[in-house]
C-alpha positions in Angstrom: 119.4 93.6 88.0 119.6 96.4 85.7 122.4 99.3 86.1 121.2 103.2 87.3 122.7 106.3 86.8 123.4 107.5 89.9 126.2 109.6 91.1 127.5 110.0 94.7 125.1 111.6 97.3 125.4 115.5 96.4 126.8 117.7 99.4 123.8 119.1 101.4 122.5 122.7 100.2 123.0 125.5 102.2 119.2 127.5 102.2 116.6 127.2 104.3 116.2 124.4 107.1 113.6 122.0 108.0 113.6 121.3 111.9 113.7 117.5 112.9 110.2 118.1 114.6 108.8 119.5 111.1 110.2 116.4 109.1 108.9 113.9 111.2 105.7 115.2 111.6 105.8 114.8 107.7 106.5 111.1 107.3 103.8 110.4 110.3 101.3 112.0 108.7 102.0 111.0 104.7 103.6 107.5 106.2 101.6 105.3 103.4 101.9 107.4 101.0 105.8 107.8 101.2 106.0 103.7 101.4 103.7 103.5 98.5 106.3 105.7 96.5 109.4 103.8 97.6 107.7 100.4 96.3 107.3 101.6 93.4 110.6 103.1 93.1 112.4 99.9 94.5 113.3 97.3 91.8 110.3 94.4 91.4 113.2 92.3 90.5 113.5 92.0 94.4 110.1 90.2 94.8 107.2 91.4 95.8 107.7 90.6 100.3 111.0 91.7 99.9 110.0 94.8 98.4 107.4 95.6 101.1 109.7 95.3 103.9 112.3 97.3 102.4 110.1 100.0 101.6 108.9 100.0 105.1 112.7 100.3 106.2 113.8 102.7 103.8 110.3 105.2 104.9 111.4 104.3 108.6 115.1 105.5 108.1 114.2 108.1 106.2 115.4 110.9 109.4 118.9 111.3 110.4 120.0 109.5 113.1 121.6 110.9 116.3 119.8 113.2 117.6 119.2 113.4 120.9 116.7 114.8 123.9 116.7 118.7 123.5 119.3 119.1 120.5 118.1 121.6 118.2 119.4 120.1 114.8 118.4 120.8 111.9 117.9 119.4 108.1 118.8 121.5 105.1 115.2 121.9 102.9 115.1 120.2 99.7 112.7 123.2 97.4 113.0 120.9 94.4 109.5 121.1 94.0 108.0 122.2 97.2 106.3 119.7 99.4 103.2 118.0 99.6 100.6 121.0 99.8 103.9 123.2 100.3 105.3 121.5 103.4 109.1 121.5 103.0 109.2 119.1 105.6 107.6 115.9 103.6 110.0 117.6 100.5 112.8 116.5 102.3 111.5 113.0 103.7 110.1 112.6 99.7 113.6 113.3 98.7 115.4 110.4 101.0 112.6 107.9 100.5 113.5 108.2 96.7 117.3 108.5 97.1 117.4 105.2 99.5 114.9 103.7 96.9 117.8 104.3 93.9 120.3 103.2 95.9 119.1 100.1 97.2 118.4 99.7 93.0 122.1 99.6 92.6 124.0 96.1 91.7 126.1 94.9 94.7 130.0 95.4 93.6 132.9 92.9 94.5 135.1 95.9 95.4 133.1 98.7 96.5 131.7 98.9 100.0 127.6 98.2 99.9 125.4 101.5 100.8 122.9 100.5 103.8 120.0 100.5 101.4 121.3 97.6 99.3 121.9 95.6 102.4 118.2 93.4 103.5 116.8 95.6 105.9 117.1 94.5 109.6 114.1 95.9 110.2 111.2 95.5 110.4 111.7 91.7 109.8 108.7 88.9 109.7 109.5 85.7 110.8 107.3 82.7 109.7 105.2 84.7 107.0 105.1 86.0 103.6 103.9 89.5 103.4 103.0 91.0 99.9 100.2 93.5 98.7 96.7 92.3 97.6 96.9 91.1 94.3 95.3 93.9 91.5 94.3 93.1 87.9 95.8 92.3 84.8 96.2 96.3 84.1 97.7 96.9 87.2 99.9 93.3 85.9 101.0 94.6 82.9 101.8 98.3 84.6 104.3 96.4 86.9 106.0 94.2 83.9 106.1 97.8 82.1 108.0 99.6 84.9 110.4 96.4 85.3 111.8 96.9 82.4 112.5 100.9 83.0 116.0 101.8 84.6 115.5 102.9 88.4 115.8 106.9 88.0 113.1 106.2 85.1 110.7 104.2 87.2 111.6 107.3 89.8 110.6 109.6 87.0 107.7 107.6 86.2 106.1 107.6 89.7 106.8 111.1 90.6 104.7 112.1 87.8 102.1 110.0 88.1 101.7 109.4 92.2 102.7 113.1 92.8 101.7 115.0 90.2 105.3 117.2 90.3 105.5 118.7 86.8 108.5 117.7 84.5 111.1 120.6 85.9 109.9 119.3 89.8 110.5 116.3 88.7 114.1 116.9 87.5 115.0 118.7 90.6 113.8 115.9 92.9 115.8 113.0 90.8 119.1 115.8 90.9 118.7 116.2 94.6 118.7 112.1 94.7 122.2 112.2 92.5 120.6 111.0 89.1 123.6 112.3 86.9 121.2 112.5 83.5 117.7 113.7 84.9 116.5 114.2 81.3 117.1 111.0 80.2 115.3 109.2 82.7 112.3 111.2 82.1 112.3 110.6 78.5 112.8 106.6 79.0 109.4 107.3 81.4 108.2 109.0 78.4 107.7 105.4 77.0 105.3 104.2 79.3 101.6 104.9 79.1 100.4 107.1 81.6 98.4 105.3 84.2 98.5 107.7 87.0 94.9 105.8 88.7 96.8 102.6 89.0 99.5 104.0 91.0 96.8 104.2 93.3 95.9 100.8 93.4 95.9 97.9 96.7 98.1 96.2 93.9 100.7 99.1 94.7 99.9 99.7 98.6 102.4 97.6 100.6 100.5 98.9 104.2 97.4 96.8 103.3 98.5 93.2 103.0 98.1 89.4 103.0 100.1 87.4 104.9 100.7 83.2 103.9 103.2 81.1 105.8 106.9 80.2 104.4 107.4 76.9 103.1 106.4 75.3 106.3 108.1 72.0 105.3 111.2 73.5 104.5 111.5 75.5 107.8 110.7 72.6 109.7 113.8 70.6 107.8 116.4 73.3 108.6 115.1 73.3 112.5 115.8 69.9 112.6 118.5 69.1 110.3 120.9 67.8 113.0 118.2 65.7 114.9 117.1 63.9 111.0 120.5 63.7 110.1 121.5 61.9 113.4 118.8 59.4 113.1 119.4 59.0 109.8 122.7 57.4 109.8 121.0 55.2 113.3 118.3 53.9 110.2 120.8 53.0 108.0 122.8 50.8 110.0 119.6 49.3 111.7 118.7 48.8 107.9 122.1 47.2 106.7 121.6 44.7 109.4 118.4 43.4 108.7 118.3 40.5 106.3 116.3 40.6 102.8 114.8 43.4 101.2 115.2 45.6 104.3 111.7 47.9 104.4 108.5 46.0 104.1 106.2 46.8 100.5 104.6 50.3 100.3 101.1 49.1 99.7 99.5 50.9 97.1 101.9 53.9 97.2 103.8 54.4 93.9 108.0 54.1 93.5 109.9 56.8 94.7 109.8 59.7 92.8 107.1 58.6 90.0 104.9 60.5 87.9 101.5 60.3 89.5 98.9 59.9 86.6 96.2 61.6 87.8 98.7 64.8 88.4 99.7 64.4 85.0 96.2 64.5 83.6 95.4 67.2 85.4 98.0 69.5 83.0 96.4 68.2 79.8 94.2 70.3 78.1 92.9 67.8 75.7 91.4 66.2 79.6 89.1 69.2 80.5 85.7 69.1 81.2 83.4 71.1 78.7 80.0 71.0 79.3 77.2 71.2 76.8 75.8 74.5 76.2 72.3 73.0 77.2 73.1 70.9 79.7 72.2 73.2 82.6 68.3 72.8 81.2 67.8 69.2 82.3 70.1 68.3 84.7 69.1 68.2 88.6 71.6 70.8 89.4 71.8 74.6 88.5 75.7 75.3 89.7 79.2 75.8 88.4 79.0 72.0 87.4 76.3 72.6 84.6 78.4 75.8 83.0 79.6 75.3 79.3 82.9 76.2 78.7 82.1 79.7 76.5 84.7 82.3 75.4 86.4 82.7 71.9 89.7 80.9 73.2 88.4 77.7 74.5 90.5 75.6 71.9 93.9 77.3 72.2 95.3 74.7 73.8 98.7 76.8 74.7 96.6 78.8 76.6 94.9 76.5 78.7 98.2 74.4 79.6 99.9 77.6 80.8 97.3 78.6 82.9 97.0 74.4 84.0 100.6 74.5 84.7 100.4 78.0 86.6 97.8 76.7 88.8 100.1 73.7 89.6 103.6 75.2 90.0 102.7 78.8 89.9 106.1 80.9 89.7 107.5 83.4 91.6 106.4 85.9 88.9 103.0 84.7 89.6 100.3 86.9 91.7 98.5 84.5 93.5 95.1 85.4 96.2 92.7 83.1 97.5 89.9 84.2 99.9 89.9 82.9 103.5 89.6 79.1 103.8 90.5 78.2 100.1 93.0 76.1 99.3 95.1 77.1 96.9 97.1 74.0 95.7 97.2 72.2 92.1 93.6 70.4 91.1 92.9 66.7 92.3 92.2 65.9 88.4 91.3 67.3 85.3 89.3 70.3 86.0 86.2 71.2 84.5 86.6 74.8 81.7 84.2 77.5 82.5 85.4 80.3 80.0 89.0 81.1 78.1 88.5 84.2 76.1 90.0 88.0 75.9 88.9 90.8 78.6 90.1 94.1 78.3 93.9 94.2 78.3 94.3 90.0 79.4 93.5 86.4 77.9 91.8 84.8 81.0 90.7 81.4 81.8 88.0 80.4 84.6 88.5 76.8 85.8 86.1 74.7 88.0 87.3 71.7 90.1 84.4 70.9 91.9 85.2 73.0 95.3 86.9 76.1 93.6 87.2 78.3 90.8 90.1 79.4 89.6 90.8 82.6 87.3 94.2 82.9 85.7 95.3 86.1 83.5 97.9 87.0 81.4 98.4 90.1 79.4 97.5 90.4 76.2 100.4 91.9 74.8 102.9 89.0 75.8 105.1 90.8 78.8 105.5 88.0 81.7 104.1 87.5 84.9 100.3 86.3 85.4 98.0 86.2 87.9 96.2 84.1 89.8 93.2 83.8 92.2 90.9 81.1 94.1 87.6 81.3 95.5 85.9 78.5 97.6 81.9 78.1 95.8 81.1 74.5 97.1 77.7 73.6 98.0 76.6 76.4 95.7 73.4 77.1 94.9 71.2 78.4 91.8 71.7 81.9 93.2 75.1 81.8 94.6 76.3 80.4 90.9 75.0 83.0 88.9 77.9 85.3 88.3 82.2 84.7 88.3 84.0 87.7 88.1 86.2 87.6 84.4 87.8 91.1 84.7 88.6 94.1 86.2 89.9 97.5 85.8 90.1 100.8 86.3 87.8 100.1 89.3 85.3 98.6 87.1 84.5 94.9 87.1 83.1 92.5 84.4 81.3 89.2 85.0 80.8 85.9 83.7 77.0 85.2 84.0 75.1 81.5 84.1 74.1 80.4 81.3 70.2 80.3 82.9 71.1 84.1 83.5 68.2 86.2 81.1 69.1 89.6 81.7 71.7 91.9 83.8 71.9 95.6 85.2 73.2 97.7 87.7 71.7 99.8 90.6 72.5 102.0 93.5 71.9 100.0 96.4 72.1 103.6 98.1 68.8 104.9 95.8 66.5 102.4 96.0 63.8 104.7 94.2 66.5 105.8 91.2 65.6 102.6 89.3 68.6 99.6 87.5 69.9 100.4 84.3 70.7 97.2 81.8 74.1 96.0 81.6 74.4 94.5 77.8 75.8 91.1 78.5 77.6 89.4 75.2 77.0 85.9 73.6 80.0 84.6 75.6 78.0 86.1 79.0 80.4 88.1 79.9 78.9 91.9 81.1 79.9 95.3 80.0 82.0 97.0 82.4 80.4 97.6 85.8 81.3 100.8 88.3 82.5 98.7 91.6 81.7 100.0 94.9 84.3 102.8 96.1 86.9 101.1 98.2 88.4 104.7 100.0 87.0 108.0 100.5 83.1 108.8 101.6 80.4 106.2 101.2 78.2 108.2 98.5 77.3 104.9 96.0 76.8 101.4 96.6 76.6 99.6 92.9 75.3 96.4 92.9 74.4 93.7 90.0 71.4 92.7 89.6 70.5 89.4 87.4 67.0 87.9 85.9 66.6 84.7 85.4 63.1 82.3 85.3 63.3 81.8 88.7 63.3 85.8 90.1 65.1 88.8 90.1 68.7 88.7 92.5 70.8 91.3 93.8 74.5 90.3 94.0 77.6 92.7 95.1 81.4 92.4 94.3 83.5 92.7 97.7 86.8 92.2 96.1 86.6 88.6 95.4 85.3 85.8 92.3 82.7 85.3 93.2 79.9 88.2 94.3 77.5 88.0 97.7 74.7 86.9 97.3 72.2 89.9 99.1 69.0 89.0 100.8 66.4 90.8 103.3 64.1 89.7 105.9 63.7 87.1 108.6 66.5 84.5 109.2 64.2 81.5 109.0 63.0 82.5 105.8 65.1 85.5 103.6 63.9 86.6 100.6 65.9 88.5 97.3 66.4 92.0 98.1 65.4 92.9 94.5 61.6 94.1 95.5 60.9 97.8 96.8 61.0 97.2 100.6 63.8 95.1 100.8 65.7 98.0 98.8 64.1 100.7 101.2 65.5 98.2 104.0 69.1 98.0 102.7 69.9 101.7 101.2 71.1 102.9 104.8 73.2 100.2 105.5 75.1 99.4 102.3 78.3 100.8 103.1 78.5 98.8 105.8 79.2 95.9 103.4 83.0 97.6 102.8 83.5 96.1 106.5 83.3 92.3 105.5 85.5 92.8 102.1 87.8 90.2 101.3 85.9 87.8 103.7 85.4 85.1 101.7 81.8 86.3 102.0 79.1 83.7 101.2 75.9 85.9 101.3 74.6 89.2 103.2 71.3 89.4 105.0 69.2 92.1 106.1 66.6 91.9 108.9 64.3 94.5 110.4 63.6 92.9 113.8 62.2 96.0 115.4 60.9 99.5 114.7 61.0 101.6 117.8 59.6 104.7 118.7 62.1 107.6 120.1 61.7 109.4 123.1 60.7 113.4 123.2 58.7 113.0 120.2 61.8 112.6 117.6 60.1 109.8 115.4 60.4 105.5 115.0 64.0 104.5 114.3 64.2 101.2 112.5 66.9 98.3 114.2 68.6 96.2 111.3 70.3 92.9 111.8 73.2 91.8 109.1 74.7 88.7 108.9 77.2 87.9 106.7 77.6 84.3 106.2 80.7 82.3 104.9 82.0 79.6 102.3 83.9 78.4 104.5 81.3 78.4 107.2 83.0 79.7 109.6 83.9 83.6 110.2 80.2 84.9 110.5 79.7 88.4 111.3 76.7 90.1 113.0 76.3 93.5 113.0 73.0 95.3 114.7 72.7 98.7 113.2 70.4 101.5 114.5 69.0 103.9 112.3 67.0 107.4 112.8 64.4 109.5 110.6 66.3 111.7 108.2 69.7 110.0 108.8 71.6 108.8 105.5 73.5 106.0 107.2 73.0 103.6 110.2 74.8 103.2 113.2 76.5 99.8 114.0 75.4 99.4 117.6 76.4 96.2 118.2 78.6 93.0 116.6 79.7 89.5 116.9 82.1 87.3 114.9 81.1 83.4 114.8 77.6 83.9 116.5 74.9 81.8 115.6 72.4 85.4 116.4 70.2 86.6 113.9 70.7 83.4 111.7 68.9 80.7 110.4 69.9 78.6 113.5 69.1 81.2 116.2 66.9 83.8 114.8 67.0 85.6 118.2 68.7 89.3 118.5 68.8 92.1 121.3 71.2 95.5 121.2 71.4 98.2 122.8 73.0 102.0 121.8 73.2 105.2 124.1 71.0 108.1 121.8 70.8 111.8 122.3 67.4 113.2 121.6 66.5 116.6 120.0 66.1 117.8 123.4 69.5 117.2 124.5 68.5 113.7 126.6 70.4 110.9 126.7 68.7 107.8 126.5 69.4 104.0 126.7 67.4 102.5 123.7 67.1 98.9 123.4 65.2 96.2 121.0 65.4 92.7 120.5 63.2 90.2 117.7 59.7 90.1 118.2 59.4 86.9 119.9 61.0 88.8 123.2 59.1 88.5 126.3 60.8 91.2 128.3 64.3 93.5 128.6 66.1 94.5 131.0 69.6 96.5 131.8 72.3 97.0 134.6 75.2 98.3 135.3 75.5 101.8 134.2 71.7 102.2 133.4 69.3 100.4 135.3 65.8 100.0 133.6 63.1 96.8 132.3 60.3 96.4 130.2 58.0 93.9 129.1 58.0 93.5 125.8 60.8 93.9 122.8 61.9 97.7 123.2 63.4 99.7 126.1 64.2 103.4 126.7 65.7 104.5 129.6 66.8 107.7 130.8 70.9 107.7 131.0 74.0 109.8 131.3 76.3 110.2 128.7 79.3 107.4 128.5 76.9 105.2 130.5 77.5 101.5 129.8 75.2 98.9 130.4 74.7 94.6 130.1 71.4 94.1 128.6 69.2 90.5 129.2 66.3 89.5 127.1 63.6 86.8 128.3 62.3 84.9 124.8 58.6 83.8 124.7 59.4 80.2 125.2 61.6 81.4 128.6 65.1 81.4 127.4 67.6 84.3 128.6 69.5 86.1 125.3 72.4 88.5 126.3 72.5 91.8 124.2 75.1 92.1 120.9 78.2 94.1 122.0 
C-alpha cells in the first residue's frame, strides 16, 4: 500500500459551530453521496467489498460520539469551502468522511498504535456474501487503475474536483482541514490524471447500489466443519490401514488425483476456438449466436484471446466480473466458439460463445491492469433475440455487435413515436457507432431504443444494462408482433420508462398489450389499459405490470403487478386490474377492465359494484380498497392484478 502525507489530526478551529442536529441532518440527506466520496477516496488496493463496507462505516462514524438525550453540543464548522449549496453542516460531515478516508489509507506500523479507520470496520458487517458495486466499463476500468496509482491525498484531490466541483483553493482547504501536510502537491500529482468528472458519477463508483454473490461456499463449509472432517479423518485411515490390498476400490472413469483434465486444458487454447465462416449463417437451419463469424481486426492475436480464455477461467481478484440473474458464471465446458476480438473505444475486447452464454472480456487499451468481465444467459435464442451483443460502452453511450444477417441499424425515441429513427452507421466488423442509452437517474424525458433491418422485418431492441438487449414487441400474448410499425409505437411511447423497472433482470423480451380501452366517467374521454410482460432467460422471474393511461397524460400509471405469473402471457392470455381515478369533476371512481374474452366483473370489499362485460366503473371514496373477480367466457373465475 502506498505511503500518504498526512500529518496528525489538526486541533479543532475555534469560529463558528455546527449543532449535532444540523450535521446529521447533513449526512441523512447527502448519505450516498458522502459514501460515494469515501470510496473513492479509500485505497482500491483494499478490494472492491472491502471498500464498500468501509465506506459505509467511515459515512456512519462520521458524528462524534457521546452525546446524549438533551446535551446541547456542538461541532466547530469546517468553512474550507462552504458546504454543499452552503450548508456548513454537510462541510463538516464532507470534512471527516475524507479525513477517516486518508487515514484508513495509511500503512499499519509495528510500533505505532492503529487509528480506528485502519482497523476492518465492525460495522456494518455481511456475513455469507460478497458485496461490491455494479461492474462499469472499460473507461470507468481504466479511471480506477489511474487513481490506484495516485497517493491517497491526490486521489482526495482528484475526487473533490471532479465529484464536488470545489475549486483548487476549496480544495486545498478541505485536504489542510484533513491534515495533508503538502496540499499543493497532491493537487498537482491529480493534475496528472485526465479529467473524468462524469465517471465519478458512475454505478461503477456507487457502493449503495450493489450485487451481492456468496463467499467461497466450499471453503466456509470446510472451516465449519474442520474438527468433525478431521476427526473422521484419522477413523478412515485406520479403517483404511486395516484393510488388506489396495485399500479403496478403482475410481471408474474418474481421472488420478490432481490431473490435468484435457478438455479444461483445451478450453484455454486459442488455436481450439471456434470461427465460423463469414457465410455460414446463409444456409444453415439456424439464425443464432451459433452461426456468427468471428469478425473484429484482432481475431488472430493469439495473446489476446488466451488472456481473456484464462480470465474467464481463473478470473483474478483484479477482475470485474457481472453476470445477469441465472447465469452461470464458471470457466467454459470446452473450447468456446469466437464471436469478435477487436478495439472499442478506449479497450481490446473479446465476445465469446459457449453454446448457453456469451461472454465479453475488456482490457484497456493502454496496458494498465485489471479487466473486466461479464456473462449473459442467450440459450434457446432466436433469429430476433440474436441480432445484437453489446461490444462497448461509455460515457453512457453503448455500441453493438450486430448479426451478420443484420442489413441496416438506427436509433429512435421510443418516447416520440411520430419523430422518426435516425441511421446508426454500422462498420464492416458490425459493430455500431455510439448509441445514447436510456437515462438511468433523473426524469424520464427519452427512451432510445435500436432499431435493426434485416430480410425478415424491421425489430425494435432496448439496452437495460446488460449483453444482450430486450427484445420489444406489442400486441396480444398468443400472437405479439415487432413494435417497429406506427401503432405498436403509439402503444409503447407512454409506458417506456417503465422498462427502467426490470433493468438488470436478465430480461429476455418486453411485451406490450392493449387489452381494453375504456371510456371515463363525467365525460373526461377513453383511457387505454396496457399489459407488459417482461419475460426471462432464465424463465423464471417474469414480471407483469398493468398500466392505466388517460387522454393528455405523458406517462402511464402502474395499476397493478405480479412477479412469476403466467397473466397476460402466452400461456394464460387472461388479465383484469383495477385503479381508484379522480375525474375532472372531483369524483372518485373505481375503474376496472379485464381482456376481451371477460364475461363479467365484479368488486368487494371497500367498493361494491358488477358488470357484465370487460369494464367497470363504480362510484368510490378516496383510499377505498377493493378485491376484484372476473368470470371468462368459457366460465373460469380470474382474480384482479394487485
Amino acid at each position: 500500500m502506498q505511503s500518504q502525507d498526512v500529518a496528525p489530526r489538526p486541533a479543532p478551529p475555534s469560529g463558528p459551530v455546527v449543532d449535532v442536529e444540523q450535521a446529521e441532518a447533513a449526512l441523512v440527506e447527502h448519505y450516498p453521496r458522502l459514501v460515494r466520496l469515501a470510496y473513492l477516496v479509500l485505497p482500491p488496493g483494499l478490494g472492491r467489498g472491502r471498500r464498500v463496507l468501509t465506506a459505509h462505516a467511515l459515512t456512519q462514524r462520521a458524528l462524534p460520539r457521546g452525546r446524549t438525550s438533551g446535551d446541547v453540543s456542538v461541532i466547530p464548522a469546517q468553512q474550507s469551502g462552504g458546504g454543499r449549496d452552503g450548508d456548513p453542516g454537510y462541510a463538516y460531515v464532507r470534512l471527516r468522511v475524507v479525513r477517516a478516508a486518508l487515514e484508513a489509507g495509511l500503512p499499519l506500523r509495528f510500533r505505532a498504535r492503529p487509528r480506528r479507520a485502519q482497523l476492518p470496520p465492525l460495522l456494518p458487517h455481511v456475513w455469507g456474501l460478497k458485496l461490491f458495486p455494479r461492474s462499469g466499463g472499460a473507461d470507468e476500468l481504466a479511471l480506477d487503475q489511474r487513481l490506484s496509482a495516485l497517493s491517497g491525498p491526490a486521489r482526495a484531490a482528484y475526487v473533490l474536483r471532479g465529484l464536488e466541483k470545489l475549486p483548487d483553493t476549496h480544495v486545498q482547504k478541505v485536504l489542510s482541514a484533513a491534515g495533508v501536510t503538502d496540499p499543493d502537491a497532491a493537487l498537482t500529482e491529480a493534475s496528472g490524471v485526465e479529467a473524468r468528472d462524469s465517471l465519478l458519477d458512475s454505478p461503477e463508483f456507487d457502493p449503495c447500489s450493489l450485487h451481492a454473490r456468496p463467499t467461497d461456499l466450499m471453503r466456509r463449509r470446510q472451516h465449519v466443519r474442520a474438527a468433525l472432517a478431521a476427526t473422521a479423518a484419522v477413523a478412515v485411515c485406520g479403517a483404511l490401514l486395516a484393510l488388506p490390498g489396495d485399500g479403496w476400490g478403482p475410481d471408474g472413469a474418474a481421472a488420478p488425483s490432481y490431473a490435468q483434465n484435457p478438455a479444461a486444458e483445451a478450453a484455454l487454447d486459442p488455436g481450439r476456438l471456434t470461427k465460423v465462416a463469414g457465410t455460414a449463417w446463409e444456409s444453415s437451419a439456424r439464425t443464432d449466436f451459433s452461426v456468427w463469424p468471428a469478425r473484429g481486426g484482432l481475431v488472430e492475436d493469439s495473446a489476446l484471446l488466451r488472456r481473456a480464455l484464462a480470465v474467464w477461467a481463473r478470473p483474478g481478484e483484479s477482475v470485474r466480473v457481472s453476470a445477469t440473474p441465472g447465469t452461470p458464471s464458471g470457466a467454459p465446458p470446452g473450447p468456446p466458439q469466437l464471436l469478435y476480438a477487436g478495439e472499442v473505444d478506449q479497450a481490446r475486447v473479446v465476445l465469446l460463445y459457449d453454446g448457453l452464454r456469451i461472454a465479453r472480456y475488456a482490457e484497456p487499451k493502454d496496458g494498465t491492469s485489471g479487466a473486466a468481465l461479464d456473462f449473459a444467459r442467450v440459450d434457446g435464442a432466436n433469429r430476433a433475440e440474436a441480432n445484437a451483443v453489446v461490444v462497448g460502452r461509455s460515457d453512457g453511450n453503448v455500441r453493438y455487435l450486430t448479426a451478420p444477417w443484420v442489413t441496416g441499424a438506427a436509433e429512435r425515441d421510443l418516447m416520440k413515436p411520430s419523430s422518426g429513427a435516425m441511421d446508426l452507421p454500422v462498420s464492416a466488423d458490425g459493430v455500431t457507432s455510439p448509441l445514447a442509452g436510456p437515462a438511468q437517474s433523473g426524469a424520464c424525458t427519452s427512451w432510445n431504443v435500436l432499431q435493426l433491418k434485416d430480410g425478415s422485418g424491421t425489430r425494435l431492441m432496448t439496452d437495460l444494462g446488460e449483453l444482450t438487449p430486450a427484445h420489444l414487441t406489442a400486441g396480444k400474448p398468443s400472437s405479439p408482433h415487432e413494435a417497429s410499425g406506427a401503432e405498436a409505437l403509439r402503444a409503447w411511447s407512454p409506458f417506456a420508462c417503465s422498462l427502467a423497472s426490470v433493468r438488470s433482470q436478465g430480461v429476455r423480451s418486453v411485451n406490450a398489450w392493449r387489452f381494453a380501452q375504456q371510456p371515463l366517467p363525467d365525460a373526461s374521454g377513453t383511457a387505454a389499459w396496457v399489459c407488459t410482460r417482461t419475460d426471462t432467460w432464465r424463465g423464471g422471474g417474469s414480471r407483469v405490470l398493468a398500466q392505466f393511461h388517460t387522454p393528455g397524460g405523458a406517462y402511464g400509471a402502474v395499476a397493478a403487478k405480479a412477479e412469476n405469473s403466467p397473466a397476460c402471457g402466452s400461456r394464460d392470455p387472461h388479465v383484469l386490474a383495477g385503479v381508484l381515478w379522480k375525474s375532472g369533476t372531483g369524483s372518485w371512481y373505481l375503474l376496472a377492465a379485464g381482456s376481451r374474452d371477460t364475461a363479467s366483473v365484479r368488486a368487494t370489499g371497500g367498493v361494491e359494484g358488477s358488470v357484465r362485460g370487460s369494464m367497470l366503473a363504480v362510484r368510490a371514496r378516496r383510499g377505498a380498497q377493493a378485491q376484484l373477480k372476473a368470470t371468462l367466457d368459457d366460465g373460469r373465475s380470474i382474480t384482479g392484478l394487485r
